[in-house]
C-alpha positions as CSV (number, residue, x, y, z in Angstrom):
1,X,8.3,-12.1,-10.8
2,X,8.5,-14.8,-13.2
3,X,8.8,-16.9,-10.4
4,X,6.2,-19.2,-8.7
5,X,3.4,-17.3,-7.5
6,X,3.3,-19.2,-4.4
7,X,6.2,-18.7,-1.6
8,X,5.4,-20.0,2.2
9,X,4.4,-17.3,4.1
10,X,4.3,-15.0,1.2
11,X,0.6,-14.2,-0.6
12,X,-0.5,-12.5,-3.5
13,X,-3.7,-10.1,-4.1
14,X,-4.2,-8.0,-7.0
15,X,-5.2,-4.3,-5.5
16,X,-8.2,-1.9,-6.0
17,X,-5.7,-0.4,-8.9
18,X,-5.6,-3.9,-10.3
19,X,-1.6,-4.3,-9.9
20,X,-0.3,-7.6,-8.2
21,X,0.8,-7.1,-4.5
22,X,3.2,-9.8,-2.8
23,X,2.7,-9.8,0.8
24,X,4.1,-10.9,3.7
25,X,3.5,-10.6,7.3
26,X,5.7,-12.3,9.7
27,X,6.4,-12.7,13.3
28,X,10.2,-14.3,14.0
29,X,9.9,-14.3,17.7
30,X,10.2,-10.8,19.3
31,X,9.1,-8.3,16.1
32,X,6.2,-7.9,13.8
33,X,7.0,-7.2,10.2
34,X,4.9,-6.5,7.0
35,X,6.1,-6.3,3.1
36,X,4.3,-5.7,0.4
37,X,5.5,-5.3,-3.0
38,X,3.7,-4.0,-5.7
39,X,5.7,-4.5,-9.3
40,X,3.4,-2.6,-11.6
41,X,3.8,0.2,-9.8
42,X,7.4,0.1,-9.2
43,X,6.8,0.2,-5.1
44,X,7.4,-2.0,-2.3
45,X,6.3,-1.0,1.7
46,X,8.5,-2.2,4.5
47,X,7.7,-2.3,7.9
48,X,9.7,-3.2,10.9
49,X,8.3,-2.7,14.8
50,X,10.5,-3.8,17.4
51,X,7.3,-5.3,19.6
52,X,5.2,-8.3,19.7
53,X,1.6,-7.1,21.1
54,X,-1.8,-7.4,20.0
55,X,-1.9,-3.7,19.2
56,X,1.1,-4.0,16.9
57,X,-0.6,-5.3,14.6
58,X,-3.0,-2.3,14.3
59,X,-0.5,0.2,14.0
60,X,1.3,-1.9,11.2
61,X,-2.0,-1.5,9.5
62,X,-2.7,2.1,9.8
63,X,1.1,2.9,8.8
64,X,0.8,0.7,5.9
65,X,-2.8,2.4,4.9
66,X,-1.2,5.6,5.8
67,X,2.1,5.3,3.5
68,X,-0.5,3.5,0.3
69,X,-2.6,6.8,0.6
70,X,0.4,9.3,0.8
71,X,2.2,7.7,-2.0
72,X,-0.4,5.1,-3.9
73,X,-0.5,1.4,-4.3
């Protein structure tokens, strides 16, 4: 933060609880990976799979809606 809001492959949204989140999804090759970091609330979600299939993607989703509902956003 402080930096350029604008990164390739990175993104910015601000949330439902109106903090900014930086996100990322990204695909080098053979795994599907998702950040998101959320600075006013001191929080960032990591995900790494080891897989590359369609379905991946959903279960990146519901882990990531799973861990912002356990522990906020």
């Amino acid at each position: 933060y402080g930096l350029p809001v604008f990164s390739y492959g990175w993104f910015w949204q601000v949330n439902e609880a109106g903090h900014h989140v930086s996100r990322n999804t990204g695909n080098p090759g053979t795994f599907i990976t998702e950040v998101a970091v959320i600075k006013e609330a001191d929080r960032a979600y990591i995900i790494f799979t080891n897989a590359q299939q369609e379905c991946t993607y959903k279960a990146v989703e519901v882990l990531l809606d799973t861990l912002k509902k356990n522990y906020g956003q």
